[in-house]
C-alpha positions in Angstrom: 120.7 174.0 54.8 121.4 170.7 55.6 118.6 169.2 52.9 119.1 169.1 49.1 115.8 170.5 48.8 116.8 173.4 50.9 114.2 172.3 54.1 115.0 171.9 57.2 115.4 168.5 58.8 114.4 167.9 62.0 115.1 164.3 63.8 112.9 163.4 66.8 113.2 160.8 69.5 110.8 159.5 71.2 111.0 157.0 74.2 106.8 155.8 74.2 106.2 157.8 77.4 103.1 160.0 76.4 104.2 162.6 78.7 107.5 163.1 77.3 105.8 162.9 73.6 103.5 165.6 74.3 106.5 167.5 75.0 108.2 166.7 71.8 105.0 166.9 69.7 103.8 170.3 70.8 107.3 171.7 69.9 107.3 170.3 66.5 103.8 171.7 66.5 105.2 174.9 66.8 108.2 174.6 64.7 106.4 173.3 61.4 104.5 177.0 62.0 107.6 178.4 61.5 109.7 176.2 59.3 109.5 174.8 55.9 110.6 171.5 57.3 110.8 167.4 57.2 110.5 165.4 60.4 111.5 162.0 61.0 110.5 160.2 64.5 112.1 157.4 66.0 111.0 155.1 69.1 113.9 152.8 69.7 112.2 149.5 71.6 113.2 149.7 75.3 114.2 146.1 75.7 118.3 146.2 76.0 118.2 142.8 74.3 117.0 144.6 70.9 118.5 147.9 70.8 121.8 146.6 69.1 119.9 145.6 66.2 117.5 147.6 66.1 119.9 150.6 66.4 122.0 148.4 63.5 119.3 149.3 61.2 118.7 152.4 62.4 122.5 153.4 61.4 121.5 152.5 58.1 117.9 154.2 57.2 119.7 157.2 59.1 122.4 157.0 56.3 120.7 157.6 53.6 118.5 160.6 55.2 120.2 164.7 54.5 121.8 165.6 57.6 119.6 166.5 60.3 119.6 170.5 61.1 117.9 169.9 64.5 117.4 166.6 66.4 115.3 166.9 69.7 113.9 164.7 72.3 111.7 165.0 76.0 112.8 161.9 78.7 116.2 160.4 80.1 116.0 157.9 77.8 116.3 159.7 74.3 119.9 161.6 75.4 121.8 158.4 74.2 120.0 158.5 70.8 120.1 162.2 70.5 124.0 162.4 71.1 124.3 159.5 68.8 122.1 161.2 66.1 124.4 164.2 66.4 128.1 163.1 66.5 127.4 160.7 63.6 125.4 162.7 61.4 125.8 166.6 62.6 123.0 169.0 63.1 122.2 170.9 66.5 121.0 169.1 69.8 118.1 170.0 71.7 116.9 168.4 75.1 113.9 168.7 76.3 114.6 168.3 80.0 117.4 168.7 82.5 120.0 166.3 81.3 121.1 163.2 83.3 125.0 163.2 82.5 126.9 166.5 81.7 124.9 168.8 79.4 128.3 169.3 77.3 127.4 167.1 74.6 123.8 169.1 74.2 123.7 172.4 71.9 120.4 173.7 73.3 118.5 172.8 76.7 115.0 173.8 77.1 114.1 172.8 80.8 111.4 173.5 82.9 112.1 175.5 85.7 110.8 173.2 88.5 113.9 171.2 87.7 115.2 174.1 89.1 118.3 174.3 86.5 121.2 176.0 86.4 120.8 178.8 84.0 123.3 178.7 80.7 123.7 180.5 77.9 122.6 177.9 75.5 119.6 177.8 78.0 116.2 178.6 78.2 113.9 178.1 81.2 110.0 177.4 80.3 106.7 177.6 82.6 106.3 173.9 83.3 106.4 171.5 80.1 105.6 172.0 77.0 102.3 170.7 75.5 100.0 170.2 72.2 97.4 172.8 73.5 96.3 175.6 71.4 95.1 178.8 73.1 91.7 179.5 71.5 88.4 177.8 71.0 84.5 179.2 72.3 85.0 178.9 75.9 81.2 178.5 76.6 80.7 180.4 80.1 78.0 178.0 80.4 80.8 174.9 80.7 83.6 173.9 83.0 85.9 171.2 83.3 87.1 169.1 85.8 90.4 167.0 85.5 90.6 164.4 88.5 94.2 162.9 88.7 95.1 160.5 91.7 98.1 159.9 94.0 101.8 160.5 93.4 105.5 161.8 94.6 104.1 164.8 94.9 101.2 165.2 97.0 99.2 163.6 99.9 96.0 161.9 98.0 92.8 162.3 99.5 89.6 160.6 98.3 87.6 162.9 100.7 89.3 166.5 99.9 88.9 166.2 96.3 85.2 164.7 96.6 84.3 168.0 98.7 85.8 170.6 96.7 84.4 169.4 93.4 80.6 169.0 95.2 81.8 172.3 96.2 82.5 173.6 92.3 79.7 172.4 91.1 76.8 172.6 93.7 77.8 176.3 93.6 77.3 176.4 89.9 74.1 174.8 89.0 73.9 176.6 85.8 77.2 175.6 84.5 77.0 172.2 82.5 80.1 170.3 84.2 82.4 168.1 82.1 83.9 165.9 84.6 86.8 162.6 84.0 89.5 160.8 85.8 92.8 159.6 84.8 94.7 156.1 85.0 95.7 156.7 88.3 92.8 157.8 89.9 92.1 155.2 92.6 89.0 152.7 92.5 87.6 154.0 95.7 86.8 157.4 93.5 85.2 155.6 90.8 81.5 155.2 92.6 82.1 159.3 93.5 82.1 159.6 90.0 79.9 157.4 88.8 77.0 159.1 91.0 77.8 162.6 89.5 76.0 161.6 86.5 72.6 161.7 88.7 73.3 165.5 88.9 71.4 167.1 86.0 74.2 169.2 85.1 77.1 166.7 85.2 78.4 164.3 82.6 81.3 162.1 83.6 83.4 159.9 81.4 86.0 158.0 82.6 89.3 158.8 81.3 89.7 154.8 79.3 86.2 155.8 77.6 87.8 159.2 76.1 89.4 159.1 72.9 92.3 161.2 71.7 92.1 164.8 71.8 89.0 164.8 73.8 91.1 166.9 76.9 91.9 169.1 74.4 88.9 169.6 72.4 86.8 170.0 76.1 89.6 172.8 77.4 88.6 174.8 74.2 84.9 174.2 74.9 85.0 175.4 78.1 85.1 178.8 80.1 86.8 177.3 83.2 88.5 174.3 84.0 89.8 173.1 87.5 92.3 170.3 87.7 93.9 168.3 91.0 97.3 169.6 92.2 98.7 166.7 91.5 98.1 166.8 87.3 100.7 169.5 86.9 101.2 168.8 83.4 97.2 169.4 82.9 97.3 172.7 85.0 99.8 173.8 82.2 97.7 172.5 79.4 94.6 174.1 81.1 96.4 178.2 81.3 97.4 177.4 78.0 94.4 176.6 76.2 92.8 180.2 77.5 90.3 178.5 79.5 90.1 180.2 83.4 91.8 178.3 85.3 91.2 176.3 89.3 93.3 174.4 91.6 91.6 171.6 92.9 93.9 171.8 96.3 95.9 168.4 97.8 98.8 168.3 100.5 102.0 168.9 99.3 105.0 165.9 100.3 108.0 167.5 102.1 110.2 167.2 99.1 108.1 168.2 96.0 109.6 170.3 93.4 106.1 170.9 91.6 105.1 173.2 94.5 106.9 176.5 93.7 105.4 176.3 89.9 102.5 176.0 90.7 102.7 179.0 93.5 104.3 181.3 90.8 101.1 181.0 88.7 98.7 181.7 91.4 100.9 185.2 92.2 100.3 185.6 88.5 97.0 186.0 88.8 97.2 182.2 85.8 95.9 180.4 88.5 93.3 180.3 91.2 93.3 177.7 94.3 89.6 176.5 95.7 90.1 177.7 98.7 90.5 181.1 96.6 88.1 181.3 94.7 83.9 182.6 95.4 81.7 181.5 92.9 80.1 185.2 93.1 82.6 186.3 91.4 84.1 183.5 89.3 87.5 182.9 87.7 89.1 185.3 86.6 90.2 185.6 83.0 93.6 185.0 82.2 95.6 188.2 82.2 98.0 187.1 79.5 98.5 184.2 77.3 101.0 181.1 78.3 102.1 179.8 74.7 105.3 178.1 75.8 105.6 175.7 72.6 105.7 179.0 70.9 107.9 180.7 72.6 110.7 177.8 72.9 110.1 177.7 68.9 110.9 181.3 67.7 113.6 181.2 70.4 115.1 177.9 68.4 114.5 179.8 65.6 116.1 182.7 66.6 119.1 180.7 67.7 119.1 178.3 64.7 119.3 180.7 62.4 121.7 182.9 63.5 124.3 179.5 63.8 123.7 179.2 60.5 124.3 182.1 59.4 127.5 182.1 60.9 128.6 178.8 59.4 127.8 180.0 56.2 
């Protein structure tokens, strides 16, 4: 092991892009369940001005650290650090993400397959990114979710869709106590949408700058069902992953969007269930199998991990 103390130490980068942390964080999540081990995160400051000095003192904390075993990191902007972190101090790469130059340098790539990678050995290929969730919690069939997102790449945003398919959802459940939110990029012309839901007697809205950390999380273990735009990808995953039922709110797809076919695979997987669907006489169904990729990218590091050492040794 590369610590005196016999644990293993596991460097993280992380480049201040929440998305690409929750990526990071739910692995180490997983990895601490597995591993007697010692993290240590870095967020190098994205200025260009400051990175020499900052990475200056860097060099020097890091010398004084045991070796790293593993050093990981989710977003373009960690690969520098990460190949850094390895060809001075050792220890096994992993990327989080297809890499931007030549994957060479990298020991283990976990990519998501709407990248649409190349399949390697040193490979492995994960149901959209990886996340914090938990499967488990209550999952009150009295309680839904809904997860309003707003334009991007990927879709064709429209106010007037979503507005109708979530009266839809919840005029059609009256007896199910709606959680609903927004995000940062839902548009201001939603907002008085929203803002009227709270009239309904079984609708609560809070907008997403009024919810504090972990309250996504904490509702998707709450709740039986949870329905989420087409355009939150990353909250579909986290959704199928917490065990809640899950719904598509539906958008129009842009001509070049790589999201599409991910999302297509978990409706023939019986994970996922568009509007247009789904009758609320019969519900959503239940998920037929459990989505833990965190977990499975971890005993598959483990697995791989382990055996590297044991050849080394």
């Amino acid at each position: 092991m590369s610590s005196e103390t016999g644990r293993i130490q596991i460097w993280c980068w992380m480049d201040g892009k929440p998305g690409h942390e929750n990526q990071s964080l739910g692995l180490l999540q997983s990895l601490e369940d597995r591993m007697d081990c010692v993290i240590h995160r870095w967020k190098p400051p994205l200025a260009w001005f400051k990175r020499l000095t900052w990475k200056r003192r860097w060099l020097e904390e890091a010398a004084t650290l045991p070796a790293p075993s593993l050093i990981l990191g989710a977003g373009h902007a960690t690969h520098f650090w990460i190949r850094l972190s390895r060809k001075r101090f050792g220890g096994q790469s992993i990327v989080l993400m297809r890499p931007t130059l030549s994957s060479r340098y990298d020991d283990l790539l976990i990519v998501p397959e709407h990248d649409l990678p190349r399949k390697q050995d040193r490979m492995l290929v994960t149901r959209g990114v990886l996340n914090r969730i938990r499967p488990g919690g209550s999952h009150d069939s009295g309680c839904g979710l809904i997860l309003a997102g707003g334009p991007c790449r990927h879709v064709v945003w429209s106010d007037q869709g979503v507005q109708k398919q979530i009266e839809s959802l919840i005029t059609s459940q009256p007896q199910v106590r709606w959680m609903v939110t927004n995000s940062r990029r839902s548009p201001d012309s939603m907002l008085p949408f929203f803002q009227n839901l709270n009239q309904l007697a079984n609708v609560d809205f809070v907008s997403a700058r009024d919810t504090p950390p972990g309250w996504v999380a904490s509702q998707l273990a709450a709740c039986a069902q949870a329905w989420v735009t087409a355009d939150s990808v990353s909250m579909v995953y986290e959704a199928i992953t917490s065990g809640a039922a899950t719904g598509l709110i539906e958008l129009e797809w842009a001509a070049r969007s790589k999201l599409k076919m991910g999302l297509k695979t978990l409706v023939q997987d019986g994970l996922l269930t568009p509007v247009s669907q789904w009758h609320a006489s019969t519900g959503l169904p239940n998920q037929p199998q459990i989505l833990f990729e965190a977990d499975r990218v971890a005993d598959w590091i483990v697995r791989n991990f382990l055996q590297s050492q044991r050849m080394d040794s």
